[in-house]
C-alpha positions in Angstrom: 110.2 -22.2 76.6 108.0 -22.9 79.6 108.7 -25.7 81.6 106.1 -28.2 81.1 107.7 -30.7 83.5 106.6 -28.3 86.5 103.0 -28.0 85.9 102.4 -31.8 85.5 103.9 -33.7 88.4 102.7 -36.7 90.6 99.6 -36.1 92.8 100.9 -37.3 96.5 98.4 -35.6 98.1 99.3 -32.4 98.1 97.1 -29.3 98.7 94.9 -28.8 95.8 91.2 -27.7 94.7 89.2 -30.1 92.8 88.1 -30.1 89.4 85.1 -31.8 88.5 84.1 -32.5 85.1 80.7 -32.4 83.7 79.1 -32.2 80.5 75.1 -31.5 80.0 74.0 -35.3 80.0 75.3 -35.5 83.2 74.6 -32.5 85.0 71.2 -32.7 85.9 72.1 -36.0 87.8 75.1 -34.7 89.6 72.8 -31.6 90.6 70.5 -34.0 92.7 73.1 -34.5 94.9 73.9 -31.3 95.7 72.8 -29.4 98.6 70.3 -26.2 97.8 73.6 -23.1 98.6 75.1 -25.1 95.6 72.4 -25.6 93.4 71.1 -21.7 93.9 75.2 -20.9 93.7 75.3 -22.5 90.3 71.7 -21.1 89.2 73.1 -17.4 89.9 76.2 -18.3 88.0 74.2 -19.6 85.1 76.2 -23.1 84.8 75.2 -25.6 82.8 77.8 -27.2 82.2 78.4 -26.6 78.3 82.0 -26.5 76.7 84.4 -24.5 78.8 82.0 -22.9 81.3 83.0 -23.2 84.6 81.7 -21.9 87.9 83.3 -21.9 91.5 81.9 -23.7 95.1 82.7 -22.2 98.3 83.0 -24.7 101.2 83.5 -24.1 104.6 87.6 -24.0 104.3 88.2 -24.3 100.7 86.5 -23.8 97.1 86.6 -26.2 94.0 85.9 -25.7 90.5 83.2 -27.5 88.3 83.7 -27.3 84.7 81.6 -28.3 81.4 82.6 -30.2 78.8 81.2 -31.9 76.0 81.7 -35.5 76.4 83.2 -36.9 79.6 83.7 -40.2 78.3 85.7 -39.0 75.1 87.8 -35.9 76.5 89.6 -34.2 73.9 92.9 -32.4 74.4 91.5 -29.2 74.5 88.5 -29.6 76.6 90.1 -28.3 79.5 92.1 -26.0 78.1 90.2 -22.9 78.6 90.3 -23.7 82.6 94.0 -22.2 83.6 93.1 -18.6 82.1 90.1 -18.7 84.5 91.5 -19.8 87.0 93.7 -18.5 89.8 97.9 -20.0 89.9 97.2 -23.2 92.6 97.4 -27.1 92.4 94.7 -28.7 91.0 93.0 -31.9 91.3 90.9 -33.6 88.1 88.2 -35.8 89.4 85.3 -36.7 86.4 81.6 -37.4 87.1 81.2 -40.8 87.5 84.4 -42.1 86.5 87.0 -44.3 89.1 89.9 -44.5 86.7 90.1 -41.8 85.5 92.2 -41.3 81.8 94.0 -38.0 82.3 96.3 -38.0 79.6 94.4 -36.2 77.0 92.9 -33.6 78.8 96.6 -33.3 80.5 98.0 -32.4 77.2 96.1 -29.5 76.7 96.6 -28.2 80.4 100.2 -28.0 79.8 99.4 -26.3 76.1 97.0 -23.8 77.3 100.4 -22.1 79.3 101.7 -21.7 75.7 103.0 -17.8 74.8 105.2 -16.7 72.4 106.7 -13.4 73.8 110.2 -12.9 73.1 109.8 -10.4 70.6 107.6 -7.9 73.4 109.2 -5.5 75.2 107.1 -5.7 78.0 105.7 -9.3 79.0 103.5 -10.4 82.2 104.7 -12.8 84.7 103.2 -16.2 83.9 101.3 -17.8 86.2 101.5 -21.4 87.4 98.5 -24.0 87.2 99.8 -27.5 88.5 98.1 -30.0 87.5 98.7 -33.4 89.8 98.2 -36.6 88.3 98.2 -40.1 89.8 99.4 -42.0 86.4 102.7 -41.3 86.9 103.6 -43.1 83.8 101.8 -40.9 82.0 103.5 -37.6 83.0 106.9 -37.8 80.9 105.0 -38.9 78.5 102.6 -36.0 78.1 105.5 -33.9 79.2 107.5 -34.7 75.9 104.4 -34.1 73.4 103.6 -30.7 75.2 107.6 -29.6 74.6 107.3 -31.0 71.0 104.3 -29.1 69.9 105.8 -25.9 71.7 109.2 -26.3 69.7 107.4 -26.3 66.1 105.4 -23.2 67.3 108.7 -21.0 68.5 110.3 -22.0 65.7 107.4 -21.4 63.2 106.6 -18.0 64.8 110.2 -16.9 64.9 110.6 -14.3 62.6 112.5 -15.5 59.3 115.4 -12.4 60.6 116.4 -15.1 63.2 115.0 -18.3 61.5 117.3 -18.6 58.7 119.1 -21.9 57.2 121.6 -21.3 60.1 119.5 -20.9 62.7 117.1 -24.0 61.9 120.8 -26.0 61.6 121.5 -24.6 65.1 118.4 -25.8 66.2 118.8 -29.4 65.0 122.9 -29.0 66.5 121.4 -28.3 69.5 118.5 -31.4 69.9 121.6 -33.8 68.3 124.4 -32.5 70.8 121.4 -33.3 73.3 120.8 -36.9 72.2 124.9 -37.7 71.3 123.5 -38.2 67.9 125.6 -37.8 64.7 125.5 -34.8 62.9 126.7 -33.0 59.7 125.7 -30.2 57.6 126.7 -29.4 53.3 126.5 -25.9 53.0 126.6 -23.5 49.9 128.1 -24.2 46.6 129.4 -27.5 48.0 125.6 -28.9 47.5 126.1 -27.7 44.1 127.7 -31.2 42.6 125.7 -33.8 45.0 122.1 -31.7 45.5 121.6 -29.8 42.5 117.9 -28.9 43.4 118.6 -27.6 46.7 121.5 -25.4 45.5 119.6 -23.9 43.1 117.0 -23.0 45.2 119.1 -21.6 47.6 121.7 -19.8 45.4 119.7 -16.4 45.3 120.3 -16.1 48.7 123.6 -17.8 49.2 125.3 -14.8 50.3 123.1 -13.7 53.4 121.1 -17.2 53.9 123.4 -19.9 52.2 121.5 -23.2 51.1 122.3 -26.1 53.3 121.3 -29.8 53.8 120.8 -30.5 57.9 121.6 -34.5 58.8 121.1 -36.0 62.0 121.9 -40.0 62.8 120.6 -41.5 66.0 120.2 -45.0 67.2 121.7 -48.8 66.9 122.5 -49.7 63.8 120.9 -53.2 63.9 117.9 -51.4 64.4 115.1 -50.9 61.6 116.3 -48.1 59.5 114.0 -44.7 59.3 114.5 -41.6 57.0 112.0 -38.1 58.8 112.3 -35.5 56.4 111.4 -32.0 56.4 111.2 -28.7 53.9 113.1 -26.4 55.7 112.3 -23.2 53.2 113.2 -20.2 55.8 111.4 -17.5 53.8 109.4 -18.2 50.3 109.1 -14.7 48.4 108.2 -17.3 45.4 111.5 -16.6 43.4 111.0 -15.0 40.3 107.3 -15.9 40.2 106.9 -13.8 43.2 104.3 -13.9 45.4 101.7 -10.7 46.1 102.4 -9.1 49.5 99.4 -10.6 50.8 101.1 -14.1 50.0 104.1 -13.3 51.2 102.7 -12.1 54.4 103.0 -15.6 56.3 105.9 -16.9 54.6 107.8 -17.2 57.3 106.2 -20.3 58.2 107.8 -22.3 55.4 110.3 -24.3 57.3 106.8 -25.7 59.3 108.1 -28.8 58.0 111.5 -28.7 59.2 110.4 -28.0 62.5 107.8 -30.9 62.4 110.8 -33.1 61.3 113.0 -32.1 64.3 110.4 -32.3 67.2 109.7 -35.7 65.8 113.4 -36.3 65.9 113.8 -35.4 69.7 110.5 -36.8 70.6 111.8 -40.4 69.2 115.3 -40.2 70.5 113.6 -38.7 73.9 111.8 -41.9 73.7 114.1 -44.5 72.4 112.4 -46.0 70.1 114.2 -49.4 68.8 115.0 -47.6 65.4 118.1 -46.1 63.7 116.6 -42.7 62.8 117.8 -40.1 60.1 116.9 -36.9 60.1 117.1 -34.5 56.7 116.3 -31.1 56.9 117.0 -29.5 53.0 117.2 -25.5 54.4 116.8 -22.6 52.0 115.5 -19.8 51.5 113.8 -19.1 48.3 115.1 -15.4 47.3 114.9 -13.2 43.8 118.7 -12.2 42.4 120.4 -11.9 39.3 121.3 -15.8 40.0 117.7 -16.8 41.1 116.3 -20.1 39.3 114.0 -19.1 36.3 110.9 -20.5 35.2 112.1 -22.5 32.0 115.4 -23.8 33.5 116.1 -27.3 33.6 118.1 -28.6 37.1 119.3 -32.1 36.7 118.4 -33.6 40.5 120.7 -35.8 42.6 118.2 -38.6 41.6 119.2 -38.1 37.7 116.1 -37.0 36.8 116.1 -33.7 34.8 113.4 -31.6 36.1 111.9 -28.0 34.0 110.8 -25.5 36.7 107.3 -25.2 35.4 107.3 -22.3 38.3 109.5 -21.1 40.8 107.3 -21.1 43.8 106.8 -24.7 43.9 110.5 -25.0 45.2 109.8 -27.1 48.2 109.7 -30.1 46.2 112.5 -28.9 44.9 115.0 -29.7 47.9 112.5 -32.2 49.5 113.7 -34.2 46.0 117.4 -34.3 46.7 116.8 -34.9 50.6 114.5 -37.9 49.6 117.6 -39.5 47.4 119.8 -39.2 49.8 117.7 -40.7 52.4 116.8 -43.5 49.8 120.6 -44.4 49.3 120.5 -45.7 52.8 117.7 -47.8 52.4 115.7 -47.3 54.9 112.1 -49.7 55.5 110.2 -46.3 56.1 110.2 -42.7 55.1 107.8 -40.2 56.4 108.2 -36.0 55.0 106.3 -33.1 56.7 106.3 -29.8 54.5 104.3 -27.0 53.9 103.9 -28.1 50.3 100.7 -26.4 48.9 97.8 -23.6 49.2 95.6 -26.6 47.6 95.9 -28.4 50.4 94.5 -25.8 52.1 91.9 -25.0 50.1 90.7 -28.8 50.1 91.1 -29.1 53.7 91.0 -26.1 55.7 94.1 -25.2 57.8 92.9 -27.8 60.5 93.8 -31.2 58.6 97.2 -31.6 56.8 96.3 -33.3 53.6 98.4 -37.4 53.6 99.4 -39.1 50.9 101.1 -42.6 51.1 102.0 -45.6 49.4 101.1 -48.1 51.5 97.5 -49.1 52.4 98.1 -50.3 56.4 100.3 -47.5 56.8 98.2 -45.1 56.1 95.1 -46.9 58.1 97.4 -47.3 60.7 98.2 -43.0 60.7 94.8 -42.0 60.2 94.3 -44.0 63.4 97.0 -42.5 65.2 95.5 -39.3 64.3 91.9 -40.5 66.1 93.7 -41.9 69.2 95.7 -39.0 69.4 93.2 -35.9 68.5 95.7 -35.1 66.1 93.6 -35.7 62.7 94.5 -35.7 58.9 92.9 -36.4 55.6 94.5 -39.4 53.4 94.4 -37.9 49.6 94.8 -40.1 46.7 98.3 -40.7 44.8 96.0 -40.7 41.8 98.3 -41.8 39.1 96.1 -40.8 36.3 97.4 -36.7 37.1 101.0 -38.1 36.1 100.2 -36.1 33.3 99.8 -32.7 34.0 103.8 -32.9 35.2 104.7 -33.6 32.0 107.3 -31.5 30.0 107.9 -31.0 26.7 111.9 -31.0 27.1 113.1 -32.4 30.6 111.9 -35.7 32.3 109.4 -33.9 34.2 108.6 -30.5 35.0 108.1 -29.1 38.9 104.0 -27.9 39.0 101.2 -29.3 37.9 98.6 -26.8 36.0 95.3 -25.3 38.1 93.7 -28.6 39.2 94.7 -31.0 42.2 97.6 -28.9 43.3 98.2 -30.9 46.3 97.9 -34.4 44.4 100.2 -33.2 41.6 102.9 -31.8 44.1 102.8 -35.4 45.7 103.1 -37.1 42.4 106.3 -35.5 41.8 107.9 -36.2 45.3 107.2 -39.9 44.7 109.3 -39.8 42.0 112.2 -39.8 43.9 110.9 -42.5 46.6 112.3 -46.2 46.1 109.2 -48.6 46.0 110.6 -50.7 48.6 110.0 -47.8 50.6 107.0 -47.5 52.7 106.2 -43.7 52.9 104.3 -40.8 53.9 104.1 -37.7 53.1 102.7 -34.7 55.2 101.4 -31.4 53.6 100.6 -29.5 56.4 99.7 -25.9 57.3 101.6 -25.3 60.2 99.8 -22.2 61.0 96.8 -21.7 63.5 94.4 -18.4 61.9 92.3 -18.0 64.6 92.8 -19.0 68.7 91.5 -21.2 71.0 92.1 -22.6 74.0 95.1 -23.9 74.2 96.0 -23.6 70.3 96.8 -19.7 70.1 96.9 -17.9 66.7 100.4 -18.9 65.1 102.5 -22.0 64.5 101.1 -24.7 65.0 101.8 -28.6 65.3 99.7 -30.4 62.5 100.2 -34.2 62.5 103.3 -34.5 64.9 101.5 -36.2 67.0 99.9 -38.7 65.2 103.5 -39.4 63.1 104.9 -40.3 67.0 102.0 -42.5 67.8 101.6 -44.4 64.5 105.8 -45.1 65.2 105.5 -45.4 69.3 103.2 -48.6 68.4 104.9 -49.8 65.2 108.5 -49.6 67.2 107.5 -50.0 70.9 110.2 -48.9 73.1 111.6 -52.0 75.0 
């Protein structure tokens, strides 16, 4: 993983070219100021000072960059993003039109992203180079720092292939961030789940020779602290089971632990953070395989809860584990449960794959995470937990039954999962896409963090670290 921590560090004036950021409204005002070399410099370069265009000024012993952007009063993330790529390795300076006090965090973030490559699988990779960005706010650096590494662990693990992203490896992964942390840690693995998580064992048993079924627990913090459950699907490969998905559905499947890896960067960002909370971590692992063992569509799976559930269809087997996992989280009682999975294709179709679809229980929680989204450019979309689709989960000879029919996929898959939430629990629930189709700067095509951020933020403000 790159090391963030290098190309963010505290401006002492150092050496370094200046950035200056513009956007359109602006422009024309700056460009009164300048002399006629810079003005004709910028004319030949065609600047004018729109999203990501950026032109360079020659002075007598140096050069510094000016760069366009949309809105310098309300920089996003990625505004600067695009600079490093066009932009020799050097330190550099931000200074923004008009601005004194500059707020650097934002466009920080994406600096530190835009250095982002996933290349372990190439045979032949480039050296990369080094953009350091120097920042006054020193404050501000770990801070950015720890967000940046975050985001990059959900995209290695995501774009891992599911060869070396099994159940084991994602329990190696969380072993790794608990050993780091001196945090508690114990795994149930294969037939032993069979008795106390009936619904993740039968998901898993198909592959419980190669990729055996396992439920990942971590434990962190004082335990006078307020009491938190993060819980994520952690399916290492989704074929569908016996309703098996085309090829073409199958293609990106290895993605399907997104939510395990949104669980365990939200883990380490917390514990990096030390947040006043006693924090458990799930992580139900699986992979969802075909065998002469695999769970069939008419079977009935009595779930840790006690609540006999008819698999309706075998590729809705993410709330399958998530059930047990939330259980077991629920026997602890904790005051707040929030679940990040890649639940549904109707979330996607509803949304796009830019806005993970949220459900929750609670109105001011979910006010309070669709803020942290704004504040933290990290945005979702709160659906309804319309009770009136209760209905469609209906079976005719279990308690419920695991899918929905054709209509409010996403809605229907929620439904079920608060079945097995306590409603002393406040809780939300994440169905994210975990996937980027298409780059841009500083978001490449691949995994991709959807609503990490704005989990940490919404908990950063309601457990401020001391």
């Amino acid at each position: 993983m790159t090391d963030y921590s290098k190309l963010l560090i505290a401006d002492q004036g150092q050496d370094a070219h200046t950035i200056l950021l513009l956007d359109p409204a602006h422009y024309p005002e700056w460009l009164l100021t300048q002399p006629q070399k810079i003005r004709d410099l910028l004319e030949a370069q065609s600047f004018k000072a729109g999203p990501f265009e950026i032109a360079i000024i020659n002075d007598e012993d140096s050069w510094s960059v000016v760069y366009g952007m949309s809105d310098i009063n309300n920089p996003s993330p990625w505004c600067l993003a695009a600079a490093p790529a066009k932009l020799p390795p050097a330190n550099y300076r931000i200074s923004i039109f008009g601005q004194k006090d500059q707020e650097l965090k934002n466009t920080a973030l994406g600096w530190l992203l835009s250095h982002y490559s996933f290349d372990q699988y190439l045979s032949k990779t480039s050296p990369k180079d080094q953009h350091v960005l120097l920042s006054k706010d020193v404050a501000m650096i770990d801070e950015v720092v720890k967000e940046a590494q975050a985001t990059a662990l959900v995209r290695d693990m995501v774009n891992t292939p599911p060869i070396d992203m099994g159940p084991n490896n994602i329990e190696k992964e969380a072993e790794k961030i608990a050993k780091i942390h001196k945090a508690d840690f114990s795994v149930i693995r294969g037939d032993d789940l069979e008795t106390g998580y009936p619904l993740i064992h039968a998901v898993g048993m198909a592959a419980m020779r190669e990729h055996a079924p396992r439920l990942i627990e971590l434990e962190w913090g004082d335990k006078n602290h307020p009491r938190i459950a993060i819980i994520g699907k952690g399916i290492s490969f989704d074929t569908g089971g016996l309703d098996i998905k085309s090829a073409v559905g199958m293609r990106l499947m290895k993605k399907d632990m997104g939510g395990a890896a949104h669980a365990l960067a939200l883990a380490d960002l917390i514990m990096k953070s030390r947040l006043p909370v006693r924090l458990h971590m799930l992580i139900p692992a699986a992979e969802n395989s075909v065998s002469g063992n695999a769970l069939r569509p008419g079977d009935v799976i009595k779930s840790r809860k006690g609540i006999q559930v008819e698999i309706h269809n075998t590729d809705a087997e993410g709330r399958l584990v998530l059930a047990d996992a939330f259980t077991k989280a629920a026997e602890s009682e904790p005051e707040l449960m929030i679940d990040f999975a890649t639940l549904t294709g109707a979330a996607r179709v509803a949304l796009g794959p830019d806005l993970p679809a949220f459900f929750c229980n609670d109105d001011d929680m979910a006010q309070s995470m669709s803020t942290a989204g704004q504040d933290s450019f990290d945005p979702l979309w709160q659906l309804p937990l319309w009770k009136g689709y209760n209905d469609m989960l209906a079976s005719d000879i279990a308690d419920i039954s695991n899918a929905g029919g054709s209509f409010a996929g996403s809605i229907t898959a929620a439904l079920f999962l608060q079945n097995f939430v306590e409603d002393t629990i406040k809780w939300g629930h994440f169905d994210t896409f975990a996937w980027r189709p298409a780059a841009a700067p500083g978001r490449p095509k691949g995994g991709e963090a959807l609503g990490l951020r704005a989990a940490y933020h919404y908990l950063s403000k309601q457990y401020p670290a001391r």
